[in-house]
N, C-alpha and C positions, 0 to 999 in steps of 0.2 A: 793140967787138963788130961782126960783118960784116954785112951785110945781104945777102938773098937778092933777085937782079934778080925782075920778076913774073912773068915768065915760068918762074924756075926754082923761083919759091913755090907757083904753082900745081902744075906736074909733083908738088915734093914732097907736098905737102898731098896731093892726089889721088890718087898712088899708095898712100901712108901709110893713109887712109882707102880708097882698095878693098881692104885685104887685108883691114879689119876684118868679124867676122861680128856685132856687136851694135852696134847705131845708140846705145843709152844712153851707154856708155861714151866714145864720140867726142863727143855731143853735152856732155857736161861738159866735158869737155876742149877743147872751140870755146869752149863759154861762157865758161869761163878765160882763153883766150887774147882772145878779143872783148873780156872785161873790162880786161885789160890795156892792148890800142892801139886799140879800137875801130873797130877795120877791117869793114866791116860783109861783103866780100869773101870774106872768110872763109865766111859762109854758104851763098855760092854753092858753096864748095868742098866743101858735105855730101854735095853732088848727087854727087859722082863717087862714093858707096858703090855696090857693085857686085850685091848681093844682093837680089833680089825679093822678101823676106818683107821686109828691111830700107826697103826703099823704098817699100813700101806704108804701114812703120808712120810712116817720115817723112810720106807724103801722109795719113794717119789724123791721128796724132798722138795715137793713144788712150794709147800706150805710154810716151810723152811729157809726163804727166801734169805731172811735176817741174817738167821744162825750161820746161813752157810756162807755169808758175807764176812761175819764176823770168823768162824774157819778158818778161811783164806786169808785174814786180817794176823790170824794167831798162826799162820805158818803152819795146818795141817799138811800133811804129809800125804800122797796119795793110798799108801803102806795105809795109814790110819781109815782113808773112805772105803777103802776095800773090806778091811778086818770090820766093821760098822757093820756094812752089805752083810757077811759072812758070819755074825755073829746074831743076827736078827733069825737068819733062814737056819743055823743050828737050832737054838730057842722054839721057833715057831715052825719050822717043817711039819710038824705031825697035825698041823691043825690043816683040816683038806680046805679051808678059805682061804687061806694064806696060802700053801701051794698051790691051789688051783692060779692065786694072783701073782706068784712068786711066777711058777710056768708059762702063763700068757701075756706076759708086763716084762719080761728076762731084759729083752732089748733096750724099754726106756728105762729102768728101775736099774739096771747094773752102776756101779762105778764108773765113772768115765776117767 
């Protein structure tokens, strides 16, 4: 089997997930593949979803219900919700939708 160099794992991952328009359906399919090699890398690559309702429910997580059962189920790590949090607002700070939501959501949408 081949292996993709990391640079051309991110490209694909990234582009693959901006086209999608439902954050549920990716985020099972991470969890699959996280399950699999445990790359925890992979997370970072949610952030490149492209869609502003999408990426607010990533910063919510209300929508998330499942996934973040199953999270807790696999033994995330709080180190890991943080870096999630922290790696969406690198990504997306420059779009003023997102910061304007990232700015007045701080309190519910942080890491707990």
């Amino acid at each position: 089997m081949y292996r993709l160099l990391p640079w051309w794992k991110e490209w694909t991952y990234c582009n693959g997930i901006r086209a999608e328009k439902s954050l549920i359906g990716i985020w099972n399919k991470v969890l699959e593949k996280w399950m699999s090699d445990s790359d925890n890398r992979i997370f970072e690559f949610l952030t490149c979803i492209a869609h502003p309702n999408s990426i607010k429910e990533y910063l919510e997580d209300k929508n998330l219900a499942t996934v973040s059962l199953k999270c807790n189920i696999l033994n995330f790590r709080d180190i890991d919700r943080v870096n999630r949090y922290l790696f969406i607002i690198v990504r997306h700070a420059k779009n003023d939708e997102i910061l304007e939501y990232i700015l007045n959501n701080f309190a519910e949408s942080k890491p707990r």
